[in-house]
N, C-alpha and C positions, 0 to 999 in steps of 0.2 A: 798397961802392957808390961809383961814381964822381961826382966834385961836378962840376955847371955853375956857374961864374959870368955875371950877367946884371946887366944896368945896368938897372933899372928906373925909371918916373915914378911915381907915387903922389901924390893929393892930402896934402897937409903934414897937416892934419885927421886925416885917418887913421892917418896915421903915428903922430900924437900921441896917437890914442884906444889904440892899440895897445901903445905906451910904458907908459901907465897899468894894463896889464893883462900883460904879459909884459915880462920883460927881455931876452928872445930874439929880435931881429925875424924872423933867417933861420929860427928854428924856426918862427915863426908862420907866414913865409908858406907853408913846406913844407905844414905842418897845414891850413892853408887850400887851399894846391893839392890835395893830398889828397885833402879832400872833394870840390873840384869836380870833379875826375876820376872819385872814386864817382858824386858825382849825374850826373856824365852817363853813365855806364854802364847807369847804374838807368835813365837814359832813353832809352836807345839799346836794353837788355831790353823793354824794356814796351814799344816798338813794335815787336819782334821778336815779344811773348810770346804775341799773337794770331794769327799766322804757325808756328809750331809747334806739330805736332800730337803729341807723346809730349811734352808739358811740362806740369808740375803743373798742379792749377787754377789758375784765376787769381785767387780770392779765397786759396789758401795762398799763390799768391805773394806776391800782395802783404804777405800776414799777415807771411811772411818777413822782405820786404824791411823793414816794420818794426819787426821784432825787430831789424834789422842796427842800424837808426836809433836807436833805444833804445839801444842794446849802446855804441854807437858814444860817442853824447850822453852816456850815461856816464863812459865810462873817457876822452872829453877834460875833463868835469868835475873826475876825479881829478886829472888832470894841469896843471893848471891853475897856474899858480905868479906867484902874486899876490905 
């Protein structure tokens, strides 16, 4: 996988909250972009999902997309390195 470097602002707070709970900052923010990238996908389906006609219900969907979120919220809990 190829790395970008970025020069980022951040409030100092944050930085600091972040410190307290990972020793990795580049890992965190990867995990953090991560997610938002998921959530917006998830939101970018669900305005599709009413628009397509061969796609599951929309109550499994969404049942789905919560099992991802569970699944998800988990195994970042495992990984967690306090």
């Amino acid at each position: 996988m190829a790395v970008v470097k970025k020069t980022i602002s951040i409030p100092e707070d944050i930085y600091r909250d972040t410190q307290k709970f990972s020793k990795n900052f580049s890992k965190t923010v990867v995990e953090s972009l991560e997610e938002y990238v998921k959530k917006k996908k998830r939101e970018h389906l669900l305005c599709l999902a009413g628009e397509l006609e061969d796609f599951e219900d929309g109550r499994e969907f969404i049942e789905n997309i919560r099992k991802e979120d569970k699944k998800a919220n988990m195994e970042r809990a495992e990984n967690w390195d306090i």
